[in-house]
C-alpha positions in Angstrom: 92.8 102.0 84.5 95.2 105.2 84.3 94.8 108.5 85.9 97.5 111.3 85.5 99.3 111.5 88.2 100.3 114.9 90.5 103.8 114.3 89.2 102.6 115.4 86.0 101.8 119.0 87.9 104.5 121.7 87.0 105.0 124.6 89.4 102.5 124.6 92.4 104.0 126.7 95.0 101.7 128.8 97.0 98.8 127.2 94.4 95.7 125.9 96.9 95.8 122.2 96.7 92.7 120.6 97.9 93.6 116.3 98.7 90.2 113.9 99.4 92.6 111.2 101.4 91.0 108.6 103.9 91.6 109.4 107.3 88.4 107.5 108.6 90.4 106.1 111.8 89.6 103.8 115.1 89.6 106.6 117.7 89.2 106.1 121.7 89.0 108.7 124.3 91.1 111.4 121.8 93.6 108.7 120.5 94.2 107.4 117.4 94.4 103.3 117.6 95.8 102.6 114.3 97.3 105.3 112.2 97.8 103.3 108.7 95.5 105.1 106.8 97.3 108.7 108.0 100.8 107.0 107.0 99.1 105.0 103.6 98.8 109.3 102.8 102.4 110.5 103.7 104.0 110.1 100.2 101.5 112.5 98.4 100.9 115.2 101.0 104.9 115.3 102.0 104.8 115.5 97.8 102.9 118.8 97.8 104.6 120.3 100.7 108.0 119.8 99.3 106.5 121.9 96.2 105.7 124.3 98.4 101.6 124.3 97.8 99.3 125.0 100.1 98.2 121.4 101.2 93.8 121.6 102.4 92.9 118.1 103.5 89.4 116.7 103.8 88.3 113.6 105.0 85.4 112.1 106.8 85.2 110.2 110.1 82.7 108.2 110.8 79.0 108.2 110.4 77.4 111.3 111.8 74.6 111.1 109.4 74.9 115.2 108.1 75.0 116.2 111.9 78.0 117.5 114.3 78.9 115.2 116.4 81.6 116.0 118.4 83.3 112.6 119.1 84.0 112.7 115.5 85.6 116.3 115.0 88.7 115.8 113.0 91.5 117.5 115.3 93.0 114.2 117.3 93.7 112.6 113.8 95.3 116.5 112.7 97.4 115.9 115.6 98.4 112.9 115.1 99.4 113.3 111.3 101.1 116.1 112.7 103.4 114.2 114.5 104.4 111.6 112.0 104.5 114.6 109.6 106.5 116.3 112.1 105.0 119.9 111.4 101.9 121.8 112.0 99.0 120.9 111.0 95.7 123.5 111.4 92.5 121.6 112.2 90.4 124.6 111.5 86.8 123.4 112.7 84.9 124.0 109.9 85.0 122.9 106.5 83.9 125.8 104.1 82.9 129.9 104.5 84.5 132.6 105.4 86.7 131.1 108.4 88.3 128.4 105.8 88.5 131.1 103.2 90.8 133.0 105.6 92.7 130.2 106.6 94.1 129.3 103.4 94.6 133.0 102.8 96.7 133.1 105.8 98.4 129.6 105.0 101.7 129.8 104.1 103.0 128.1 101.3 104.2 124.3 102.3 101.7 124.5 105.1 99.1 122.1 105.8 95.2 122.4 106.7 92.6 119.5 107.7 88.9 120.9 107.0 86.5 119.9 109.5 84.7 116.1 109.0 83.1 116.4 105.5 80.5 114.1 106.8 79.1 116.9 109.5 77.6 118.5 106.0 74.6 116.8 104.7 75.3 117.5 101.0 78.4 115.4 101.4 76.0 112.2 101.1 75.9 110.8 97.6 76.9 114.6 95.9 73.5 116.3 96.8 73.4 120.0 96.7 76.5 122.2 95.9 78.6 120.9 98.2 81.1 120.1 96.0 80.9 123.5 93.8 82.0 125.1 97.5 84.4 123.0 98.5 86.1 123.7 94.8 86.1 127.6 95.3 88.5 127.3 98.5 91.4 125.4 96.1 93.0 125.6 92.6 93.7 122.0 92.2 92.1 118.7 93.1 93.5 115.3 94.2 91.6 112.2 95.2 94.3 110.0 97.1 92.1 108.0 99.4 91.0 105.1 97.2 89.2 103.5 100.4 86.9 106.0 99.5 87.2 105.6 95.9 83.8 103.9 94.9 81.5 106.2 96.7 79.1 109.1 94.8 80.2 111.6 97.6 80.4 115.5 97.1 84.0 115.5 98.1 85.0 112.6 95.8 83.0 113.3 92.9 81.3 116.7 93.2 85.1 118.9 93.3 87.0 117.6 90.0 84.3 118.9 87.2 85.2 122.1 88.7 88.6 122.3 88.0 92.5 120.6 87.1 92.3 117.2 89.1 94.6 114.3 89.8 95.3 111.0 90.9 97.4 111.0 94.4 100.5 108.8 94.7 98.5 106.3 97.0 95.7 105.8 94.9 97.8 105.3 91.6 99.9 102.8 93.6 96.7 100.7 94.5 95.0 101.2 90.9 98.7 99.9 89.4 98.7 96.8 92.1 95.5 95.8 91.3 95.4 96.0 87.8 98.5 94.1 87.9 96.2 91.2 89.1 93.8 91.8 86.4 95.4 92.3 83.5 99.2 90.7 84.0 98.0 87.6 85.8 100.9 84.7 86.6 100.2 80.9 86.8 99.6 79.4 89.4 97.4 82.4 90.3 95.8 82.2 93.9 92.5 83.7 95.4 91.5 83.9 98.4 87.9 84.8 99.6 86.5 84.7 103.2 84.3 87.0 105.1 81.2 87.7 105.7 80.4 89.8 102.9 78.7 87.2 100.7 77.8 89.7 97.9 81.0 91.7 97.3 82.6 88.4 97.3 80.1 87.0 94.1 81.3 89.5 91.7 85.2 89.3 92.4 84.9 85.5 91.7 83.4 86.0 88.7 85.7 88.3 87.4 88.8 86.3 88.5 87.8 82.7 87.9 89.0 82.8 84.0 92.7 83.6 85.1 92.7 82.4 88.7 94.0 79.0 89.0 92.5 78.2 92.3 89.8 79.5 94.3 90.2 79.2 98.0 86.8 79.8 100.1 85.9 80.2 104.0 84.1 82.3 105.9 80.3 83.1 105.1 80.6 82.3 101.4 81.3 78.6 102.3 79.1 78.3 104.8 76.1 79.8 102.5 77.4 77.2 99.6 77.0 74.8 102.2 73.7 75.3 103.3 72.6 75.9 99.3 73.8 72.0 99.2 71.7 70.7 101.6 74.3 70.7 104.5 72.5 71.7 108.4 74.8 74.5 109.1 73.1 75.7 112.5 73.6 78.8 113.7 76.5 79.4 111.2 76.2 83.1 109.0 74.3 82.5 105.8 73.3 85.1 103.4 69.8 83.1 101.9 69.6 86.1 99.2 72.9 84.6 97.9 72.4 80.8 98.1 71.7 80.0 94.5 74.8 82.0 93.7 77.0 80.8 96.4 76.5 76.9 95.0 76.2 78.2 91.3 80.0 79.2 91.6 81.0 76.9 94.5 80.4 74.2 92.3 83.1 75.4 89.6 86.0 73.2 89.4 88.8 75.8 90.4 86.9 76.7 93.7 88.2 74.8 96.5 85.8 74.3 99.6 86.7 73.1 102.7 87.2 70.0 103.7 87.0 69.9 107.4 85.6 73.1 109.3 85.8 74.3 113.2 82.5 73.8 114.8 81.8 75.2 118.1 79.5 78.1 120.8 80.4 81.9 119.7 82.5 82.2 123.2 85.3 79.3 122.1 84.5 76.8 125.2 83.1 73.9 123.3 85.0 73.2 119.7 84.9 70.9 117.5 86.8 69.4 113.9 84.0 68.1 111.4 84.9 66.7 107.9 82.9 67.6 105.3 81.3 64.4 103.7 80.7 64.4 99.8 76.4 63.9 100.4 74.8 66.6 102.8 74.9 65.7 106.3 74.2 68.1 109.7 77.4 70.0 110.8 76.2 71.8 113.4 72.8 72.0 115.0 71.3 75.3 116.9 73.4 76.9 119.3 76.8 76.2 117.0 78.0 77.7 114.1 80.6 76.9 111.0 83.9 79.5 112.7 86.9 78.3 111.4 88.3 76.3 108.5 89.8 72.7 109.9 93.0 71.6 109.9 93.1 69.4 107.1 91.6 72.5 105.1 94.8 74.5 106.1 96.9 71.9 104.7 95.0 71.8 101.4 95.1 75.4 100.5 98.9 75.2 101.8 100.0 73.5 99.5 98.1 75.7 96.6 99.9 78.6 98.5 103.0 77.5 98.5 103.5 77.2 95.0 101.5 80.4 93.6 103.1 83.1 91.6 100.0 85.2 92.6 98.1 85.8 95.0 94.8 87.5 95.9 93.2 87.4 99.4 90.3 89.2 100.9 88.6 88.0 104.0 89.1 86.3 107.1 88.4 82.5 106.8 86.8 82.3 110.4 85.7 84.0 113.8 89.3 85.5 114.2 88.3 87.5 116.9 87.6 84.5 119.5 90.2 82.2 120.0 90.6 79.3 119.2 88.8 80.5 115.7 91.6 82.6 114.6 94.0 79.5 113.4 92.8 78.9 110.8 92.7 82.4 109.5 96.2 83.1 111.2 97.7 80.1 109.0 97.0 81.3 106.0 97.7 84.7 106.3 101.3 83.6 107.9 101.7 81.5 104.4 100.5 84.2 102.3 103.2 86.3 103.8 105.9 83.7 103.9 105.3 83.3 99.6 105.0 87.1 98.6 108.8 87.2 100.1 109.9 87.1 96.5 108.2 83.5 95.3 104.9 85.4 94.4 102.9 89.0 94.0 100.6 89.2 97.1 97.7 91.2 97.6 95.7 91.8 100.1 92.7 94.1 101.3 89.8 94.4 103.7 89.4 95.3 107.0 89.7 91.9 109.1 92.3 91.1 106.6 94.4 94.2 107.5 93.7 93.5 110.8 95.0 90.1 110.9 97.9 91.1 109.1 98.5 94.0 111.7 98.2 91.6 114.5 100.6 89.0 113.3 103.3 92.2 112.1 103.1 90.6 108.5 101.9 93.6 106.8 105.8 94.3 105.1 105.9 90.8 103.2 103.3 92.1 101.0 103.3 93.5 98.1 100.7 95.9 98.2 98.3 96.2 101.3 95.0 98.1 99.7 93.6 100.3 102.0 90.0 99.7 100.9 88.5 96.6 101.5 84.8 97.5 99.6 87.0 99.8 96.9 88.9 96.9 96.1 86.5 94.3 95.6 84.6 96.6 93.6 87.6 97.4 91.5 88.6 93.5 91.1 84.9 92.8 90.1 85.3 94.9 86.9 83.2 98.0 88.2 84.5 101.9 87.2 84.6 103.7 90.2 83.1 106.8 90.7 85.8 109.1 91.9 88.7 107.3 89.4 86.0 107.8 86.7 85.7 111.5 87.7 89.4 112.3 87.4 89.9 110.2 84.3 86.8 112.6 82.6 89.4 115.6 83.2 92.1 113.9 80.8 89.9 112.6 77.7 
């Protein structure tokens, strides 16, 4: 899926620049916990600034439903972009009118501003009003570089680019070109991964996949729900119902590999248990346990699928990371996802708990491309247009 890039932009100095990135980041008592999202956005806003435009950044943070909330105002992240930008950068308080107006007026060229949290305007939900229409009369250009942000029908990713010349930033052509590198240029053996808990974004990604995917490799909610569709008692484990029929529909397909031994155990890691998964539907776990980690002879299965792939595709933990001694499982295969994208295959990986893990474990480098949008991405890798690519790509036809 191509969108012109900003490198197609001629001169742009002292033009108004107006960049939708995803700066939606973990913050505690004014600090910013993880700043990947702010440095995932350096290569295109650095971009602008060495052309000398005037740089106006919007993003949202958090949920605060149309309403200011001032726990979510946007100045901690400006100063912390600041820093690994090492220049100023204005956090203005406001997000449209006369005071931004000024602002930009006042900007120099090469300078930076960060509007106020789009989310503190209600017409930012789902492009209602003229949110958009406003927001396009403070700039003379548009770029949409957060792809995190990519699939949603929001006034700042949808509502500015029928207004005027728009643009795909570097970070979001990089993710559209890794991804479609899994979906169109696919190499044998071709690996996926799904965990998670997200049963149906999972569905769709599978489906798309399977034809070219050599191998299938599930945990997480999805294998427990197949599970339970087959008859198996999975206690307390999570279990979408609404997606059982599906879950068994596609678990049943020859390339999907199910565990064959799970982690059985309380939510608080004191009692644990292996169980092997028998070929006719027996009780796993009974009430007050649940399915939370893939068992060891499961890690050695889809090791040795791993190991040889040329491809790879993972989104989704494959257990209860968070409490040890769930996270082995999970921690195994991301350390031999890792270990094969050094050279012996293209990895990919996305999601939140995926990041995470990846984050936690410093293997984040070995990949090939890290997507920054866990719901973006499966909705991209499941064949759907998103709205704010779609948007920029209706500017080029």
């Amino acid at each position: 899926m191509k969108c012109v890039s900003i490198k197609r932009l001629q001169s742009i100095e002292g033009k108004r620049v107006m960049v939708r990135v995803d700066f939606n980041v973990p913050l505690k008592r004014k600090v910013v916990l993880d700043d990947a999202k702010l440095r995932a956005s350096l290569p295109t806003i650095q971009y602008l600034v060495e052309k000398k435009a005037k740089v106006i950044l919007v993003t949202h943070l958090g949920r605060p439903q149309g309403k200011v909330v001032k726990s979510l105002q946007v100045q901690t992240v400006g100063e912390c972009l600041s820093e690994l930008l090492k220049q100023p950068i204005y956090s203005i308080g406001v997000s449209g009118g006369s005071v931004a107006v000024r602002a930009i007026k006042e900007l120099e060229p090469g300078g930076i501003i960060l509007l106020e949290n789009i989310r503190f305007d209600a017409h930012e939900k789902d492009n209602a009003g003229d949110l958009g229409k406003r927001l396009a009369a403070l700039a003379d250009i548009f770029v949409l570089d957060g792809f995190a942000v990519a699939h949603r029908n929001d006034a700042s990713i949808v509502g500015v680019a029928p207004h005027m010349p728009s643009y795909a930033g570097l970070l979001l052509q990089k993710e559209i070109k890794g991804l479609d590198t899994i979906l169109k240029h696919p190499k044998s053996p071709f690996v996926v991964i799904m965990g998670g808990i997200k049963i149906e974004t999972k569905i769709p990604v599978i489906k798309q996949l399977l034809p070219n995917a050599d191998v299938v490799l599930v945990g997480g909610g999805l294998c427990n729900t197949y599970l339970r569709g087959m008859g198996y008692g999975t206690g307390d484990s999570v279990v979408d119902m609404d997606m059982k029929r599906l879950a068994v529909h596609y678990g049943k397909k020859k390339k999907v590999i199910m565990p064959v031994d799970v982690i059985v155990g309380d939510f608080k890691g004191k009692h644990t248990r292996v169980v092997e998964i028998q070929s006719d539907p027996h009780q796993i776990c009974g009430l007050g346990e649940a399915i939370l980690d893939i068992g060891p002879k499961t890690i050695e299965l889809f090791s040795t699928y791993i190991q040889k792939a040329k491809m790879i595709a993972w989104n989704g933990a494959l257990g209860y990371f968070e409490q040890k001694p769930y996270q082995i499982g999970t921690f195994a295969i991301a350390e031999l996802v890792a270990e094969r994208s050094k050279g012996g295959a293209y990895g990919v990986i996305g999601g939140g708990e995926t990041l995470q893990v990846m984050e936690i474990l410093g293997l984040k480098d070995s990949i090939d491309l890290v997507s920054t949008g866990g719901g973006a991405m499966l909705q991209y890798l499941g064949g759907e247009i998103l709205p704010g690519i779609a948007v920029l790509q209706k500017k080029h036809i």
